[in-house]
N, C-alpha and C positions, 0 to 999 in steps of 0.2 A: 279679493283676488279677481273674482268675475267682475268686479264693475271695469277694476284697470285693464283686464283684457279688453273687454268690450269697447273702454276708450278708447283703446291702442287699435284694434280693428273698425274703428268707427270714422277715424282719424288718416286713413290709409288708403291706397287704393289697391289694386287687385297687385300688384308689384310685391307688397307684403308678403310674408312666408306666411304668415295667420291667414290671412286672407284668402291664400291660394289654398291653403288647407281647409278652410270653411267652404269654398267654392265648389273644391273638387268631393269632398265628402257629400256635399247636397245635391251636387250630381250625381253621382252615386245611388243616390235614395231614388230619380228619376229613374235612374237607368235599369236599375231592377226592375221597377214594374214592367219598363216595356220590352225590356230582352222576355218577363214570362211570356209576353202577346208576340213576341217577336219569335218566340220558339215554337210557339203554336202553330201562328203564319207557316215556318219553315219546313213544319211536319203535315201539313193540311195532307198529303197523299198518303204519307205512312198511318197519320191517325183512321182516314178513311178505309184503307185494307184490312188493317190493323182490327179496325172498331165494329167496321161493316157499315159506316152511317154516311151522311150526305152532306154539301155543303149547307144546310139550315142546321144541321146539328153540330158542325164545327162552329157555326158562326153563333150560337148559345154555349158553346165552351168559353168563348172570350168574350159574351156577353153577360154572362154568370156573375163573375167578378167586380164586373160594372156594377152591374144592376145590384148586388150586395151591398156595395162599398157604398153607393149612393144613398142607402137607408141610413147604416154605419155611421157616415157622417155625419148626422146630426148629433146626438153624442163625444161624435171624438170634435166638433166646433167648439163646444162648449168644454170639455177638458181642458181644447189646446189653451184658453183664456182663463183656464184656472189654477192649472197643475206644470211644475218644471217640463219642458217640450223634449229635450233631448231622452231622459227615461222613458219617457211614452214612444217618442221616433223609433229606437233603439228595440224595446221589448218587440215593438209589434212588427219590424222586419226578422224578429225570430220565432216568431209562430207564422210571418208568414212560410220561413224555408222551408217549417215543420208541415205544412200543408203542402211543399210545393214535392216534395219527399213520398206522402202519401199519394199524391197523383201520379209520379213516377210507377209505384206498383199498382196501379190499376190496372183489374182483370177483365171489367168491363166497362160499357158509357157510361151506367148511372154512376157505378163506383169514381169516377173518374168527373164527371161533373159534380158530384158530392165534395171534391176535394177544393174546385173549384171555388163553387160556392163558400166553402170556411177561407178559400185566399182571398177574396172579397169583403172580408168582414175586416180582413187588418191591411188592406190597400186604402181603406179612406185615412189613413193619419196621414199619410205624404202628403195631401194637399193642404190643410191647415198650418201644421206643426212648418211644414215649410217657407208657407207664406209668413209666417209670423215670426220667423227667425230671420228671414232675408230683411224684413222690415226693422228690425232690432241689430242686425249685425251690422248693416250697410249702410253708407251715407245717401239720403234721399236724391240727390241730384245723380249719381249712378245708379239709379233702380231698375232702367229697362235694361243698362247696360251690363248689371250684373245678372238680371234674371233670364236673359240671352247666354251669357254664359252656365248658366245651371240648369235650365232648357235643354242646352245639348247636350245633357246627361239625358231626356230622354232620346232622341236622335241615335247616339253611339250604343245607347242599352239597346234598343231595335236592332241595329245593323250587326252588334254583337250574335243577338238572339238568334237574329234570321241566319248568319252567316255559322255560330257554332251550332245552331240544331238543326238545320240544315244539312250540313256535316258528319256532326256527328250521329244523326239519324244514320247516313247514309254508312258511316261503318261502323258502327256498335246495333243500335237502336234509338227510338224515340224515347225510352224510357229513362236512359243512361243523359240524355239533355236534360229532363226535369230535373235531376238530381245537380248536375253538375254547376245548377244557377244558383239549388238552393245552399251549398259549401259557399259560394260566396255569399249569399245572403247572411252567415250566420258569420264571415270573417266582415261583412259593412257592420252588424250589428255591433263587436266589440269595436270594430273601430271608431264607430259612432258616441258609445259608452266614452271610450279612454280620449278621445281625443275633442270633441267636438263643443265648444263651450254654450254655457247656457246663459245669453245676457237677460239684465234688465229691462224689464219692460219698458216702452218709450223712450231707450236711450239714445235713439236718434234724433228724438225730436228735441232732448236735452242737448246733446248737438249743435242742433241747426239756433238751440235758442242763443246759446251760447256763441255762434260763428255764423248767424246770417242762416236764412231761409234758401232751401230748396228752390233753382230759377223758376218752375211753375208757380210755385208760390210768390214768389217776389212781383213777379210777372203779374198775377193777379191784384198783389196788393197794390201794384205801382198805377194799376189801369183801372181801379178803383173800381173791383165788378164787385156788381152785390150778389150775396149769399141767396142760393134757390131756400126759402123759406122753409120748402116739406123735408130738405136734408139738414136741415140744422137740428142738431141731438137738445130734446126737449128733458131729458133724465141721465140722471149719474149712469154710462156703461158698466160700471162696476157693480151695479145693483138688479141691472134690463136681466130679465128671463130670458131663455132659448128665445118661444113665442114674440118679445116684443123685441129682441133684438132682429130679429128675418122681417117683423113688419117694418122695422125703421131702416134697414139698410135695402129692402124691397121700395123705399119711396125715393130712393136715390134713381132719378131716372137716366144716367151715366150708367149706373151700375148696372142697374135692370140693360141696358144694352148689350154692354158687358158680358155680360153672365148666357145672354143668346147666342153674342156671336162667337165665344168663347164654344158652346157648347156643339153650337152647327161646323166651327172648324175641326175639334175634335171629333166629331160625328161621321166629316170625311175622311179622318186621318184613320177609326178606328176600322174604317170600312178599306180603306188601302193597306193599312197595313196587315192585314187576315188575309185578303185575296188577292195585291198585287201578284206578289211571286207565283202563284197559279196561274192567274191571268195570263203574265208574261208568259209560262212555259206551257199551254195550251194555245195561246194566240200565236208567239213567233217558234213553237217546238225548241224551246232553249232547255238547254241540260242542265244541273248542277254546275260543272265549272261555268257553263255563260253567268249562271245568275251570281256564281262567287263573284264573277267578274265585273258585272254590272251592280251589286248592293253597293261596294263602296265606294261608287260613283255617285250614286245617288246619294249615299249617306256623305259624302264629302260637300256634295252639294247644298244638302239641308240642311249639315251645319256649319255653313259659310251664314244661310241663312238668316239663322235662328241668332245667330253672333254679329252680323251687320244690321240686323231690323231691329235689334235696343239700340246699337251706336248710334244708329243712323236718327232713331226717334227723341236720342237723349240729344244729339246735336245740334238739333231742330229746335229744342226748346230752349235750351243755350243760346241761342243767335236770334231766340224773341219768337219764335212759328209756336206759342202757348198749344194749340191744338196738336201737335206732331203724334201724341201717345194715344191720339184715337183715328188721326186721318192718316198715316205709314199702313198700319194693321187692313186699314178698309182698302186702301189701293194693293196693295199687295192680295187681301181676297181677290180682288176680283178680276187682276192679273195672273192670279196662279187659275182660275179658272177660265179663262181666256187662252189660257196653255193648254190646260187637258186637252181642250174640246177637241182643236186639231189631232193634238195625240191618240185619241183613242177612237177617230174617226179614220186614222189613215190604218192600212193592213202593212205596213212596211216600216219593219223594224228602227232601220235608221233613221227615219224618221224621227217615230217615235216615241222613242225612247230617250235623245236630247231634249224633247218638248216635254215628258215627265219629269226629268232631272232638271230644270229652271221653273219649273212649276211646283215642285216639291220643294226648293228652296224658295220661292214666296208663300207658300204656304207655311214654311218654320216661320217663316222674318215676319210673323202678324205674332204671335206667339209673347214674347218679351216685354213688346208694346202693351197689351190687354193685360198683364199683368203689374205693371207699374202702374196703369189706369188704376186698378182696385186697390191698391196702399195709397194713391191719393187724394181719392174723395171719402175715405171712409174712415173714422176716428182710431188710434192706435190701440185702442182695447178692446176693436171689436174685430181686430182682422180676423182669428183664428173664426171666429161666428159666419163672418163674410166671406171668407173663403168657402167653407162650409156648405153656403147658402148656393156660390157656384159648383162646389165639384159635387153636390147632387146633380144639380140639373147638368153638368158635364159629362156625369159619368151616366145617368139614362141615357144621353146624347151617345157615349158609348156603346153600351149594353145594348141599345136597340140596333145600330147599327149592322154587323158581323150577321144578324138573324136576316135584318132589312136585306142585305147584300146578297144575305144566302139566298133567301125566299126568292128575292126579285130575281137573281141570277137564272133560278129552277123554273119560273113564270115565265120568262123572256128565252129560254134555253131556245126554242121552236121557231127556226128561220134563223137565227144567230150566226154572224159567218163565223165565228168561234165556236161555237155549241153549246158553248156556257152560260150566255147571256150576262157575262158580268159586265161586257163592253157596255151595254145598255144600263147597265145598272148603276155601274160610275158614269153615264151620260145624263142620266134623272140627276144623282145627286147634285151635279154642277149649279143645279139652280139655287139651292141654298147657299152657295158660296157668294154666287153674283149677288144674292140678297147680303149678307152682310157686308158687303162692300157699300151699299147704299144705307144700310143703318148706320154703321161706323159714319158714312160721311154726314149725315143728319145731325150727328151727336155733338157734333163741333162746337153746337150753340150751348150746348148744356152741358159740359164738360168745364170751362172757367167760372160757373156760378157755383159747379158741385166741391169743387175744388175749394171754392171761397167757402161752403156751408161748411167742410171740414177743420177749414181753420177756424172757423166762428167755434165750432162745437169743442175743439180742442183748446179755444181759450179758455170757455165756461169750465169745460170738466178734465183738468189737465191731469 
């Protein structure tokens, strides 16, 4: 029965009722994490009254769980490529609600950072378990275009966050938010159980053998590029260790870029989204309804984004531009950081505030690209390992982050025309962004050879 679904879904494009069901349940699984970061964000004042602490200790609230999950990972890598994915997906967003439950009654910080710390421990299966379902569910030639649409499950879980705890901080409590994510987290987990199928490993690639090659692929074989020697898989994946699977998918040097600029974008994203909304309403004195008003502009924006930066990188490779799924991602860096700068240089809202919202949507549309990148140079038994390998160093990229932003914000606070010094704080950060815009575009060259090593290794060890 799973293999025929898995056809039927394989076979189809997002127009499918399966499909859309598969689509919107794994957005879903995004979407929770970042409504918890999202409701954090939208309580920063009430936690601080509430707590008595400062923005460095909010920003280790939502670094907690980073910094967890990224050890976590390692482990749940190596499940996802061993054990059915959906009961693993499933179980661990219901010990996350259970922790997100205990955080709600929290009397004090440490108690409350304690709770923290246990959501961390079951936030790393999203990125494995996921990547390795998208890869197994989806046909390879929509890969940035489907993970663009399941991307913006995280986008909406954010804007949900920020705009229901927000909210409902503002007439219940901050406490009455934590709970009310974690009732949905535990109505994703059955519906992830009953509904959400578990295919076959590799039955894309049975697929594509069956109907023709992925355009990357074809692309490559038609232009007859040879295989980068150090990514060609030298041993059976089904045999590699933890240890020796990280050293061979680390000598992918596609990947190894990958896995930076992956982590430097999320590193700004995880620093905006904690202190935006404060920013905003210390910088321009916006109340609650402005920033109701202004979230789902922004959030409308980033996921125009996040949903045109696959089209647009899968269309590219369609009509022959073989590099699209590494040089879209690096122009879009370093265009959404070309946005900020002005923004958060001028004191005047209208301004401003358009040049974040087009800047926040190049910042989604790099997103969907970098992830179709890593399902295509890396063998199909090692994704859940590979991914793994990125959302540690993503999620330190994280975790450091919220503390970074706090800290710097509290250093820089002295001369600030805001007093907070976060203006300054997201003005440092910008230069990592412009830096991965110039890696992504380096990588052009080694990006059709990595590609070629994957098909070489998938011939030897199908």
């Amino acid at each position: 029965m799973t293999t025929v679904l898995t056809s039927r879904l394989g076979g189809r494009r997002l127009g499918g009722a399966r499909q859309t069901r598969v689509v919107v349940l794994l957005a879903c699984v995004l979407a929770l994490n970042t409504a918890d970061t999202g409701v954090v964000g939208a309580i920063v004042q009430e936690l601080r009254h509430s707590l008595h602490i400062d923005n460095t200790q909010v920003g280790i609230l939502t670094a907690a769980p980073a910094a967890v999950g990224a050890v976590a990972t390692v482990p749940v890598g190596q499940l996802t490529d061993r054990m059915p994915r959906v009961p693993l997906l499933a179980g661990s967003i219901m010990l996350w609600s259970l922790a997100m439950i205990v955080g709600g009654l929290a009397q004090s910080y440490v108690w409350l950072l304690s709770s923290r710390v246990a959501l961390g421990a079951v936030t790393a299966t999203a990125g494995p378990t996921v990547a390795s379902l998208i890869g197994d569910l989806f046909p390879p030639e929509e890969r940035a275009g489907t993970w663009g649409r399941i991307l913006a499950g995280e986008l909406a879980g954010l804007g949900f966050g920020l705009l229901a705890g927000g909210n409902i901080a503002a007439f219940l409590n901050w406490r009455v938010a934590f709970w009310f994510v974690a009732v949905l987290g535990f109505a994703l987990a059955a519906l992830l159980w009953k509904m959400l199928p578990e295919p076959e490993r590799g039955a894309q690639r049975a697929e594509a053998g069956r109907g023709g090659k992925e355009p990357a692929q074809r692309q490559v074989e038609k232009s007859h590029v040879t295989p980068a020697p150090r990514s060609v898989l030298d041993a059976d994946p089904e045999t590699m260790t933890l240890r020796q699977a990280a050293r061979y998918v680390l000598r992918i040097r596609t990947n190894v870029v990958i896995i930076a600029a992956s982590a430097i974008g999320y590193f700004f994203f995880a620093g905006l989204r904690t202190f935006a909304l404060v920013f905003v309403q210390e910088r321009y004195s916006a109340g609650q309804g402005e920033l109701s008003a202004f979230i789902p502009v922004v959030g409308l924006a980033a996921l125009t984004g996040v949903l045109l930066g696959g089209r647009l990188a899968d269309g590219l490779v369609r009509k022959g531009v073989l590099t699209a799924r590494v040089t879209v991602p690096g122009a879009a860096f370093a265009a959404s950081a070309l946005l900020f700068l002005p923004g958060l240089l001028t004191g005047r809202a209208l301004i401003a505030l358009p040049l974040f919202t087009l800047a926040s949507a190049l910042l989604a549309a790099a997103n969907p690209p970098l992830d179709a990148v890593r399902l295509d140079i890396v063998h199909f038994r090692l994704w859940g390992r590979a991914e793994a390998i990125r959302t540690i160093v993503r999620m330190l990229g994280e975790a450091a982050a919220p503390v970074l932003f706090g800290w710097l914000s509290t250093l820089l606070a002295s001369g600030s025309r805001t007093g907070t010094g976060l203006d300054r704080a997201f003005l440092l950060a910008l230069i990592p962004l412009l830096v991965n815009g110039v890696l992504l575009t380096r990588t052009r060259h080694a990006y059709p050879r990595d590609v070629a090593a994957a098909l070489e290794s998938e011939r030897r060890y199908p």
